[in-house]
The first five atom37 places (N, CA, C, CB, O) and aatype in JSON, in Angstrom:
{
  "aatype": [20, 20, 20, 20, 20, 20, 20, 20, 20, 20, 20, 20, 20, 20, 20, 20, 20, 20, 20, 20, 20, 20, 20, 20, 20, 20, 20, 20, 20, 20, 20, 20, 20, 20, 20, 20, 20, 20, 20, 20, 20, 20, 20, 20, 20, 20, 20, 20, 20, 20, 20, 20, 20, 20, 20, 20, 20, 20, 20, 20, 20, 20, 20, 20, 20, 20, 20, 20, 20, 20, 20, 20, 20, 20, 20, 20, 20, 20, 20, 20, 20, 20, 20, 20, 20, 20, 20, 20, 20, 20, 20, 20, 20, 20, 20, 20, 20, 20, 20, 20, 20, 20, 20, 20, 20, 20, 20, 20, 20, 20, 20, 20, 20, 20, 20, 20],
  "atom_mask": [
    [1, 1, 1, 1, 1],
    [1, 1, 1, 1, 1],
    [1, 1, 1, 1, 1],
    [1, 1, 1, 1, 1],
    [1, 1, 1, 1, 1],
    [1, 1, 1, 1, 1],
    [1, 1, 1, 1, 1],
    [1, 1, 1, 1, 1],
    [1, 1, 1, 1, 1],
    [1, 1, 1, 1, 1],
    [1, 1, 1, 1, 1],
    [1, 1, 1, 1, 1],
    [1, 1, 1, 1, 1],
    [1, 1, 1, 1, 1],
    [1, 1, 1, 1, 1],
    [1, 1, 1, 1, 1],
    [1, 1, 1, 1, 1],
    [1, 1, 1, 1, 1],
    [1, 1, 1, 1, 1],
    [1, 1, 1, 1, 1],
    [1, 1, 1, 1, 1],
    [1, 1, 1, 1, 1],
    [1, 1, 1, 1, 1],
    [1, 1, 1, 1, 1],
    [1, 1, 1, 1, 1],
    [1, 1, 1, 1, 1],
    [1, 1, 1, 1, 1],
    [1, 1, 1, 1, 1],
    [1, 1, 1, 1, 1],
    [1, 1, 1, 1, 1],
    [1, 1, 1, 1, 1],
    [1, 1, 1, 1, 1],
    [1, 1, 1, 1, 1],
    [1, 1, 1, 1, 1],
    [1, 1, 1, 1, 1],
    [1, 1, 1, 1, 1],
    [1, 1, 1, 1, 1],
    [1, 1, 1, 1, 1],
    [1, 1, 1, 1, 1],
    [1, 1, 1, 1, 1],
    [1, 1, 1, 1, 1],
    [1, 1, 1, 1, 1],
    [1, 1, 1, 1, 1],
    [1, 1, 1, 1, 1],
    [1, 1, 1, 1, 1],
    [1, 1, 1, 1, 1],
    [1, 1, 1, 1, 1],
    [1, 1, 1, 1, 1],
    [1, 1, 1, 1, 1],
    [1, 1, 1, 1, 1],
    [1, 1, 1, 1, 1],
    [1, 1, 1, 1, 1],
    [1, 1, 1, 1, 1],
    [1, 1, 1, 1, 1],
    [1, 1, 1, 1, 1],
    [1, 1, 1, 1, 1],
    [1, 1, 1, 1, 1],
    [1, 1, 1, 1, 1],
    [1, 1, 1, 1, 1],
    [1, 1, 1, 1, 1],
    [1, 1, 1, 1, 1],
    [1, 1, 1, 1, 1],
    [1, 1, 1, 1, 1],
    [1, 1, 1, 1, 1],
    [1, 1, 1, 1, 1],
    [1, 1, 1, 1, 1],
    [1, 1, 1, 1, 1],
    [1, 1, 1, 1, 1],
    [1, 1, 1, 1, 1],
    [1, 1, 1, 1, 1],
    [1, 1, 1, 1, 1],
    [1, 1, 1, 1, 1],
    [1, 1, 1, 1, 1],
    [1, 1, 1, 1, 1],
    [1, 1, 1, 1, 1],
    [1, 1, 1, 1, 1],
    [1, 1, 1, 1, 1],
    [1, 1, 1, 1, 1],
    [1, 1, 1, 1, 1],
    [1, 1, 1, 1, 1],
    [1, 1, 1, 1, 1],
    [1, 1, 1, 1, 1],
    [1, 1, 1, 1, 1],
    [1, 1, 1, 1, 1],
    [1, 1, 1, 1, 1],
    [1, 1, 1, 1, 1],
    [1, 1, 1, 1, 1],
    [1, 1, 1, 1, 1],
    [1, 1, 1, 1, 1],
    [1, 1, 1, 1, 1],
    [1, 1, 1, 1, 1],
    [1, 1, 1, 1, 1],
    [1, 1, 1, 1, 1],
    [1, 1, 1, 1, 1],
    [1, 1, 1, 1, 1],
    [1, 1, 1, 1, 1],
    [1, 1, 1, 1, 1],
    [1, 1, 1, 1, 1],
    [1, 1, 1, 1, 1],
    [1, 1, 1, 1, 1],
    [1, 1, 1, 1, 1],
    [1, 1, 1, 1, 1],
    [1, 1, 1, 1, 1],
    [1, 1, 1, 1, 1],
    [1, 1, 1, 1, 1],
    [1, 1, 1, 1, 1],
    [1, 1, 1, 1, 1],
    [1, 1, 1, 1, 1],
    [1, 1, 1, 1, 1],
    [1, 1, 1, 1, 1],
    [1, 1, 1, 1, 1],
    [1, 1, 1, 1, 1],
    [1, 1, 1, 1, 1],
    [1, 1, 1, 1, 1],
    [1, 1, 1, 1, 1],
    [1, 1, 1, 1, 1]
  ],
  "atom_positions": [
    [[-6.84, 3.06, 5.88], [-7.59, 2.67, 4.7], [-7.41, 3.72, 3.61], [-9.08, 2.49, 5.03], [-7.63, 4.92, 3.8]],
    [[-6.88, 3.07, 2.15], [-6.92, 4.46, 1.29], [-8.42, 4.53, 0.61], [-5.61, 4.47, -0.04], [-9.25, 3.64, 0.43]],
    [[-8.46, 5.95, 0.3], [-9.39, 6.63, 0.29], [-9.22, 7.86, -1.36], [-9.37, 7.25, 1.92], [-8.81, 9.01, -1.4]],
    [[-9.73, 6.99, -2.42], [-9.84, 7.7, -3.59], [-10.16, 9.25, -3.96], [-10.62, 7.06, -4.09], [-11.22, 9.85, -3.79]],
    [[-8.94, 9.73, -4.52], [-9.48, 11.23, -5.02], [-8.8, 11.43, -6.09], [-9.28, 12.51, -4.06], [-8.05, 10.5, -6.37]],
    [[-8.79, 12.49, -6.93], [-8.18, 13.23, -8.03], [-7.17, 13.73, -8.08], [-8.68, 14.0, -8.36], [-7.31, 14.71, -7.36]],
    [[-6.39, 13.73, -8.39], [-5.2, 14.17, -7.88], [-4.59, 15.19, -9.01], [-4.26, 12.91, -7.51], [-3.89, 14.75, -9.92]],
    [[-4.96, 16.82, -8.86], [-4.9, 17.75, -9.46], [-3.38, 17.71, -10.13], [-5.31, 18.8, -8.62], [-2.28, 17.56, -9.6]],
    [[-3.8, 17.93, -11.55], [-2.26, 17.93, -12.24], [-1.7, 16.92, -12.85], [-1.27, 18.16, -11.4], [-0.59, 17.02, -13.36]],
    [[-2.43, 15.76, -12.86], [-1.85, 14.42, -12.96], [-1.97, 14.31, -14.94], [-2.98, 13.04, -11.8], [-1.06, 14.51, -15.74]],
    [[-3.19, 14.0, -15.19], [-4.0, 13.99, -16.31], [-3.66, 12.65, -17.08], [-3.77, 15.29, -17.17], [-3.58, 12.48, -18.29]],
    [[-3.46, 11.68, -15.98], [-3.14, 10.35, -16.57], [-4.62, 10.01, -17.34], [-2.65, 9.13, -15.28], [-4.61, 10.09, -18.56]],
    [[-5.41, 9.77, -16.92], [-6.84, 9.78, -17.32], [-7.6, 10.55, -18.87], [-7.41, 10.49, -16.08], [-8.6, 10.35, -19.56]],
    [[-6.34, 11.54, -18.84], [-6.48, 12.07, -20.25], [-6.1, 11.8, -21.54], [-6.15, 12.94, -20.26], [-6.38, 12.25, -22.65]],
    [[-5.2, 10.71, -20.97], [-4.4, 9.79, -22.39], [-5.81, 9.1, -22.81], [-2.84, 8.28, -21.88], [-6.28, 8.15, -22.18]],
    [[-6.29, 9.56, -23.7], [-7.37, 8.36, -23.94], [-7.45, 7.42, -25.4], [-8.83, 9.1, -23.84], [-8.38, 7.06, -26.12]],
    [[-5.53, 7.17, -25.43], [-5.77, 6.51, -26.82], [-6.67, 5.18, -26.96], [-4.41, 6.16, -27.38], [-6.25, 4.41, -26.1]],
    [[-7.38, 4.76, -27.46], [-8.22, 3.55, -27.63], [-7.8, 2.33, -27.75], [-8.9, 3.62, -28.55], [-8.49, 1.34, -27.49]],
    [[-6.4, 2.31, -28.24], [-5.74, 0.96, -28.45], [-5.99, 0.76, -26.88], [-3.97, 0.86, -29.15], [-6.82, -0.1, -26.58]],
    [[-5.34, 1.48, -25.84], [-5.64, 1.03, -24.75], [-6.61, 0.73, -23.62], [-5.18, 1.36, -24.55], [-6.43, 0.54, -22.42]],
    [[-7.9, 0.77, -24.51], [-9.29, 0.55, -24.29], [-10.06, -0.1, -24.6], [-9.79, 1.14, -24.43], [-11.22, 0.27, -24.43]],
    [[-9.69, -1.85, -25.44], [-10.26, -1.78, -26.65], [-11.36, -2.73, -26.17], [-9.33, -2.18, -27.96], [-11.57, -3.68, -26.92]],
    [[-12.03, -2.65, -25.15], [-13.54, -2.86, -24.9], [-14.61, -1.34, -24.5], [-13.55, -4.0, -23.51], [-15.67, -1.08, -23.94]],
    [[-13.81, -0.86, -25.0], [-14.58, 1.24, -24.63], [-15.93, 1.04, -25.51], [-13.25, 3.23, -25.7], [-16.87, 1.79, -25.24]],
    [[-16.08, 0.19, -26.41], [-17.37, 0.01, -26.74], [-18.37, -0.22, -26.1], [-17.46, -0.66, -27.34], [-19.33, 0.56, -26.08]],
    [[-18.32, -1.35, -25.46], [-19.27, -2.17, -24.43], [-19.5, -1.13, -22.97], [-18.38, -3.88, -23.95], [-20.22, -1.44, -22.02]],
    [[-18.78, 0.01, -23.06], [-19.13, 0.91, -21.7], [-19.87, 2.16, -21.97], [-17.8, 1.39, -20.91], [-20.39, 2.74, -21.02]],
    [[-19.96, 2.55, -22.93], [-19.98, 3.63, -23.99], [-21.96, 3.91, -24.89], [-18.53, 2.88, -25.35], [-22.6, 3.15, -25.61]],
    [[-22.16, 4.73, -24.59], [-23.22, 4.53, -25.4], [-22.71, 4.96, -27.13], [-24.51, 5.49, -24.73], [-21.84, 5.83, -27.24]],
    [[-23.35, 4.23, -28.55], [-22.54, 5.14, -29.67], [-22.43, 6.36, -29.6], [-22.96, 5.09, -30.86], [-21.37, 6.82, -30.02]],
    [[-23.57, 7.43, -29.02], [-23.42, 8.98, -28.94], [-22.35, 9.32, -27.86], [-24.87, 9.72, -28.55], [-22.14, 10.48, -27.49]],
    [[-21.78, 8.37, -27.44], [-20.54, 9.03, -26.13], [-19.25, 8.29, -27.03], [-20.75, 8.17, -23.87], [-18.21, 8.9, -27.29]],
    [[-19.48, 7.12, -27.38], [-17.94, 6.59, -28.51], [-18.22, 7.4, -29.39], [-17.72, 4.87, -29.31], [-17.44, 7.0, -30.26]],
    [[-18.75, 8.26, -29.86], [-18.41, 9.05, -31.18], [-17.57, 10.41, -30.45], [-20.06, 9.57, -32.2], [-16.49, 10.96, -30.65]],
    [[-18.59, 10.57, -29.57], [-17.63, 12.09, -28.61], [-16.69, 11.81, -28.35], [-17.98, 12.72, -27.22], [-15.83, 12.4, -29.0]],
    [[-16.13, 10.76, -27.26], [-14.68, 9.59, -27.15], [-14.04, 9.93, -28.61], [-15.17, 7.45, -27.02], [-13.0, 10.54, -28.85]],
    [[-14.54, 9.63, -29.07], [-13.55, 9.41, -30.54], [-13.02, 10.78, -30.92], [-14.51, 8.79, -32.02], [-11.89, 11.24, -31.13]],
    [[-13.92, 11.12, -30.93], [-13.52, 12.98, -31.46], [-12.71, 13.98, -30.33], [-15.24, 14.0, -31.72], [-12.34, 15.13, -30.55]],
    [[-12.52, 13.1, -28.9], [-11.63, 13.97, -28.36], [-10.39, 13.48, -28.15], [-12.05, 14.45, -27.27], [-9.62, 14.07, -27.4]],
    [[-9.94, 11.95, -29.0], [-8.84, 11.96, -28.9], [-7.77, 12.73, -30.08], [-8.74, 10.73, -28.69], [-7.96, 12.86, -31.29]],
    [[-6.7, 13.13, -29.29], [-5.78, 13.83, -30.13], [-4.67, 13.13, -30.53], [-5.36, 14.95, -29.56], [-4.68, 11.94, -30.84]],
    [[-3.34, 14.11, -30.51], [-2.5, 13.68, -30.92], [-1.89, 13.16, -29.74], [-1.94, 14.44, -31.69], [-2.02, 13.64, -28.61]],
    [[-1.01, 11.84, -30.15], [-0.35, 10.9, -28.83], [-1.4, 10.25, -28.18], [0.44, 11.78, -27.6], [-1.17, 9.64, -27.14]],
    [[-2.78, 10.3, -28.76], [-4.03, 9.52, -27.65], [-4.1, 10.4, -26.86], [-3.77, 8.07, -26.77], [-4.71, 9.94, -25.89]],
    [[-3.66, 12.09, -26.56], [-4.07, 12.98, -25.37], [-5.43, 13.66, -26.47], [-2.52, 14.32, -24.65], [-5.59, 13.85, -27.68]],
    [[-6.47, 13.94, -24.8], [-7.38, 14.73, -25.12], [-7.49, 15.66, -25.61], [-7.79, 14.92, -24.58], [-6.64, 16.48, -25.27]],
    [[-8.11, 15.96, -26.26], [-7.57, 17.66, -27.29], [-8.17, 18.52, -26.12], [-8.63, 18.18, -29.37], [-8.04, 19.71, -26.43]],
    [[-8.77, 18.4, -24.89], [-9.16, 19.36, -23.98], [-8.39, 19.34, -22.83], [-10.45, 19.24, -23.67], [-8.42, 20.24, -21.98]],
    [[-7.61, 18.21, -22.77], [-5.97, 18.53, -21.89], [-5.19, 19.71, -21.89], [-4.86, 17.68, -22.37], [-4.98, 20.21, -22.99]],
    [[-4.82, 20.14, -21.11], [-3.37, 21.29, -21.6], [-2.85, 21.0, -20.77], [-3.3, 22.96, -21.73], [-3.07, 20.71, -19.6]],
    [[-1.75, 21.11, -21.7], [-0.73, 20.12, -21.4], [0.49, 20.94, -20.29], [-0.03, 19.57, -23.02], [1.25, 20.37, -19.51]],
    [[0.37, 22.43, -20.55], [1.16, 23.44, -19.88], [0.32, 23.39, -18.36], [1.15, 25.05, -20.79], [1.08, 23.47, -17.4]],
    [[-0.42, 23.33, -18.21], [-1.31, 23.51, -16.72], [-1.53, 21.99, -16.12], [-3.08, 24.3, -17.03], [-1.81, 21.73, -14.95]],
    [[-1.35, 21.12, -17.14], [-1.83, 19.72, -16.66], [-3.7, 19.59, -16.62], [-1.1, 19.5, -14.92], [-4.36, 18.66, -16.16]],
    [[-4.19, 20.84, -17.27], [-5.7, 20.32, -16.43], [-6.24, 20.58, -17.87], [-6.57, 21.42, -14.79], [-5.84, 21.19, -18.86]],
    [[-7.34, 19.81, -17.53], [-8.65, 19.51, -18.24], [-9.69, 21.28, -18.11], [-9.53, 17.87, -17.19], [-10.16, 21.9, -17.16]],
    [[-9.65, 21.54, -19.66], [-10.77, 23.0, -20.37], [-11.48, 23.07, -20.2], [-11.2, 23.39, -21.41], [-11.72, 24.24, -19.9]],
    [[-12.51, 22.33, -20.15], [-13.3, 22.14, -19.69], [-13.88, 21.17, -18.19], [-13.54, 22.03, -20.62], [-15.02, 20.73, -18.02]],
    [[-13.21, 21.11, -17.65], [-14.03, 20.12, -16.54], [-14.88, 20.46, -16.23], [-13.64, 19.78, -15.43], [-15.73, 19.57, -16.08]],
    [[-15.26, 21.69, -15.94], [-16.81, 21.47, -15.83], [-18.01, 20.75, -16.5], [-17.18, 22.43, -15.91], [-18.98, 20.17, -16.01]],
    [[-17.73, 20.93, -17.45], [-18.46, 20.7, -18.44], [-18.21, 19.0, -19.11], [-18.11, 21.92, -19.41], [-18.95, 18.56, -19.99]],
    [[-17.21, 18.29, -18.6], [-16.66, 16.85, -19.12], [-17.53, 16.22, -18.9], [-15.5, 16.17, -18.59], [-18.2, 16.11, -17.87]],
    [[-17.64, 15.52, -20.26], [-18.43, 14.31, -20.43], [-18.64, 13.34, -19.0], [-17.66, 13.47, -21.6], [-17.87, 13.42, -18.04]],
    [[-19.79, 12.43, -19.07], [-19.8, 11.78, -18.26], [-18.9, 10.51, -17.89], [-20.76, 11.67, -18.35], [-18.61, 10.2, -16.73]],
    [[-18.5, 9.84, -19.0], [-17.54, 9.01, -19.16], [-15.77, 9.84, -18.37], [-17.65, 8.69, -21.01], [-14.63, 9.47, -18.08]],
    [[-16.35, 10.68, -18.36], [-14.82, 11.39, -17.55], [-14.75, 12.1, -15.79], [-14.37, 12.93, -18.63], [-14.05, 12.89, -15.15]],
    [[-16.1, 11.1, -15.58], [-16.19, 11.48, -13.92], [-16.66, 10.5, -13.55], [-17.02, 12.65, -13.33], [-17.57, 9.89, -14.11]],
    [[-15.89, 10.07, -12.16], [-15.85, 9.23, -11.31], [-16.95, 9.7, -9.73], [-14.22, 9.09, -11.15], [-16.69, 10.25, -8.66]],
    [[-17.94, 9.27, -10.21], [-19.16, 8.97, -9.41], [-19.77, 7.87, -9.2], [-19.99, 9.52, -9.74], [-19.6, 7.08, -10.12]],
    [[-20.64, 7.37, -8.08], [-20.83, 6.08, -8.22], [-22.33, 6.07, -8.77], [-20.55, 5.3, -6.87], [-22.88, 5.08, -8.29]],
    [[-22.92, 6.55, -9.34], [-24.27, 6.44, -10.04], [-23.65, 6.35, -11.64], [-25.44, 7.95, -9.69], [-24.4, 5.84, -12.48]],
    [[-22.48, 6.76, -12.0], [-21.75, 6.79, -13.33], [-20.89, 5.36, -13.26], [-20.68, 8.27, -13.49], [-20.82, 4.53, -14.17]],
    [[-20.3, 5.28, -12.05], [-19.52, 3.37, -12.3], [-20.88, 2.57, -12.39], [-18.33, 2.49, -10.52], [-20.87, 1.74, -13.3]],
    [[-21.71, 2.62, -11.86], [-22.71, 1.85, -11.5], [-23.23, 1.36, -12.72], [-23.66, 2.5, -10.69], [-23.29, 0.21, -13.18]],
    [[-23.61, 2.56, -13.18], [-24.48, 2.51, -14.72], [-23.45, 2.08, -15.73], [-25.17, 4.14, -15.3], [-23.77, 1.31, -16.63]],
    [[-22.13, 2.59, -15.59], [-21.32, 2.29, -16.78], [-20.64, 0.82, -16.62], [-20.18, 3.46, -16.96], [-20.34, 0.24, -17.67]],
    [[-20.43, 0.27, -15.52], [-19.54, -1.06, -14.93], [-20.44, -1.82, -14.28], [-18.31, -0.75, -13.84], [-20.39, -3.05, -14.21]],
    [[-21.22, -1.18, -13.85], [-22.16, -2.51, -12.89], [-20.88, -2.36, -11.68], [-22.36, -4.74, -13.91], [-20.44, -3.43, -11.26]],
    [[-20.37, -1.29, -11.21], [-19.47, -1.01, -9.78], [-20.52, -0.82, -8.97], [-18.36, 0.35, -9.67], [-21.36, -0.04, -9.42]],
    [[-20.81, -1.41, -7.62], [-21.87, -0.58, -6.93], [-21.09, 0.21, -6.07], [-23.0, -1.37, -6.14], [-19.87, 0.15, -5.91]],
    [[-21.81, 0.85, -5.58], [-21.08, 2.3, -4.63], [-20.49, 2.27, -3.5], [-21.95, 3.28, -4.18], [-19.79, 3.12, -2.96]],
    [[-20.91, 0.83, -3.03], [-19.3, 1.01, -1.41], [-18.34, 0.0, -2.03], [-19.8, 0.16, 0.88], [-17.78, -0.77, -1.26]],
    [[-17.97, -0.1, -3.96], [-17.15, -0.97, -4.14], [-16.07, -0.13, -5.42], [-18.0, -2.43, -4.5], [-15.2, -0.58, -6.16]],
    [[-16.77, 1.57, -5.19], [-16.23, 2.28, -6.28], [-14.83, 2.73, -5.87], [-17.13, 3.47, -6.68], [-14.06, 3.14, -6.74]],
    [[-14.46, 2.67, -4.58], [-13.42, 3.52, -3.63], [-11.84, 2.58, -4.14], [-13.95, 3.33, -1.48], [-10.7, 3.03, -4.23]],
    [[-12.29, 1.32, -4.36], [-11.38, 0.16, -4.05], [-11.08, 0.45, -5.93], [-12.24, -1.71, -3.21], [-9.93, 0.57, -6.37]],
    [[-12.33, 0.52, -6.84], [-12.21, -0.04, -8.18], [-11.41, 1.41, -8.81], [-13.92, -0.55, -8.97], [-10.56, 1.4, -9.7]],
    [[-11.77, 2.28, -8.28], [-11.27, 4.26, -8.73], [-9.97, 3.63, -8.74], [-11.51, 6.05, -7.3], [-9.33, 3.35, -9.75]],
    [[-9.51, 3.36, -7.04], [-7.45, 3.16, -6.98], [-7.44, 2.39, -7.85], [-6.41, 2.43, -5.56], [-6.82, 2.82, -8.83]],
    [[-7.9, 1.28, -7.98], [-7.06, 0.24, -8.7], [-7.03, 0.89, -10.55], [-7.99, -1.6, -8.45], [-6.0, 0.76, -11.21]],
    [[-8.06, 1.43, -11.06], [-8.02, 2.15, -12.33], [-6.96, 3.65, -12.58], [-9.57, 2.52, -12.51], [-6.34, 4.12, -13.53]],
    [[-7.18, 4.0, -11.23], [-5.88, 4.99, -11.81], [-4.84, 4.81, -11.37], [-5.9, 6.34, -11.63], [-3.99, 5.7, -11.46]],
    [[-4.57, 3.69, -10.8], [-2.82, 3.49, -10.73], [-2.66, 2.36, -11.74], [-2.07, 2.94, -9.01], [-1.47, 2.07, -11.92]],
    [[-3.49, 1.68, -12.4], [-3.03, 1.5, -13.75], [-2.93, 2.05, -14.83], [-3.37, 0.89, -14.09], [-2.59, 1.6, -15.93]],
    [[-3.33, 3.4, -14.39], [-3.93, 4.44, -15.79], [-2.21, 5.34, -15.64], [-6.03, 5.89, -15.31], [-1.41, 5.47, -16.57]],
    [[-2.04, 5.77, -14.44], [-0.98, 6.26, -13.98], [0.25, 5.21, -14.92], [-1.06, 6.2, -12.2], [0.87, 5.53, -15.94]],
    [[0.33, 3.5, -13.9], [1.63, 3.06, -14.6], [1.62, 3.78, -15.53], [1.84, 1.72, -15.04], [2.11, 4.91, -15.64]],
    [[0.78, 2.89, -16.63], [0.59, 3.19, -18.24], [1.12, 4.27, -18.41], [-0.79, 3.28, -18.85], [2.11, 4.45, -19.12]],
    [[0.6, 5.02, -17.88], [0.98, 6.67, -19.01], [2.08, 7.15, -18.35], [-0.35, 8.22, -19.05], [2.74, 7.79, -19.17]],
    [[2.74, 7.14, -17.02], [3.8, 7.31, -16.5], [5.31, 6.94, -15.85], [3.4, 7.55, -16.17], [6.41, 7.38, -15.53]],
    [[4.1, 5.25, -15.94], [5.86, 4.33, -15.52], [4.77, 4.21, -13.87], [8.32, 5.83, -15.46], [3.91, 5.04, -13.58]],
    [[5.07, 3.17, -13.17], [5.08, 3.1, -11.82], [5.69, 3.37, -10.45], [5.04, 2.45, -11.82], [5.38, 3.04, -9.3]],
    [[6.94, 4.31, -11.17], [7.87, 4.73, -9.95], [7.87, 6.61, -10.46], [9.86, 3.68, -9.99], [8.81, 7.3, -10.08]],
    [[6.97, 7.1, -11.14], [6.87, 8.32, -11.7], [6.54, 9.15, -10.39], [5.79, 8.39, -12.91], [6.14, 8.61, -9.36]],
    [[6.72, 10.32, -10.52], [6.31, 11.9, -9.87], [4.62, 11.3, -9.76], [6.66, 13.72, -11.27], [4.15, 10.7, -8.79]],
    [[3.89, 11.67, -11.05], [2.49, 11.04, -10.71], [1.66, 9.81, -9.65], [2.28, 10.65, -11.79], [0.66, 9.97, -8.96]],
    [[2.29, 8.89, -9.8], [2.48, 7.79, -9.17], [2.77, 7.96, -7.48], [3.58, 7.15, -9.94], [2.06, 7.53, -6.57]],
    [[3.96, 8.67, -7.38], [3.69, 8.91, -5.8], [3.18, 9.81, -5.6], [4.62, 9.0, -4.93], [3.21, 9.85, -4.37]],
    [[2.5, 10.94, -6.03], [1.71, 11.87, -5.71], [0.44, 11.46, -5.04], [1.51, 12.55, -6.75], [-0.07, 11.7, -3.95]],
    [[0.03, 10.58, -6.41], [-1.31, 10.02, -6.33], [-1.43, 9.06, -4.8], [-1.55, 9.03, -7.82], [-1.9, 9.63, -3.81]],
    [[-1.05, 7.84, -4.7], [-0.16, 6.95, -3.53], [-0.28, 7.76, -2.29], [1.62, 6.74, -3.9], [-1.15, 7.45, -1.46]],
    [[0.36, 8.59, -2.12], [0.3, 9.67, -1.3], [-0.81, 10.56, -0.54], [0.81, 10.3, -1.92], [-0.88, 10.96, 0.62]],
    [[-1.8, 10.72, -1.87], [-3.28, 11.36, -1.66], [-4.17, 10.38, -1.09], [-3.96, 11.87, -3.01], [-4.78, 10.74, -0.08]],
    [[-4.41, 9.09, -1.59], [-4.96, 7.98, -1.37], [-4.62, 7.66, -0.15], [-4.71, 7.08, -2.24], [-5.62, 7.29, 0.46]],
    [[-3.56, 7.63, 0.58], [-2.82, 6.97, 1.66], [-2.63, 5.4, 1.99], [-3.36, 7.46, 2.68], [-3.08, 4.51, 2.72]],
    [[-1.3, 5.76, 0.59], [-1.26, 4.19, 0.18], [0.37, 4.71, 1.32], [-1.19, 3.43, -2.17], [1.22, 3.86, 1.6]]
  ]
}
């Protein structure tokens, strides 16, 4: 059975251009789409990406919209929590294609961690 995690280095999740979101409203409170808004950069990457390390400047500190918990799918998707494991893979290996292609380095990394 695969089994959802993060997969350090990836930062598919950090592309957050909006064209490719364009119901981010309806998940979003306005005080989190205004923050959303203000951290996208250039190319749709997060301005708190770096891009040399692959990781996120803050993670500690990342918005809620940028962690995968099930009291956060719940509230934000209506995901309930023994249905977040299944909905996580299926969102970041489309987040992955997207930003990497489906036969990418990222892609089997991720695949790999999951134990696809």
């Amino acid at each position: 059975m695969a089994t959802w995690q993060c997969v350090k280095q990836c930062g598919a999740c950090c592309n957050l251009d909006p064209a490719d979101r364009p119901e981010i409203e309806d998940y979003l409170t306005p005080e989190e789409l205004e923050l959303y808004m203000s951290m996208v950069g250039e190319g749709g990457w997060c301005i708190n990406f770096d891009h040399e390390t692959r990781e996120c400047r803050i993670y500690a500190n990342r918005p809620r919209f940028c962690r995968v918990e099930p009291t956060i799918f719940e509230d934000m998707y209506g995901i309930k929590p023994e249905e977040l494991n299944d909905f996580a893979i299926e969102c970041c290996r489309q987040q992955i294609e997207g930003v990497y292609g489906d036969r990418s380095l990222e892609m089997l990394r991720f695949d790999q961690a999951v134990g696809f």
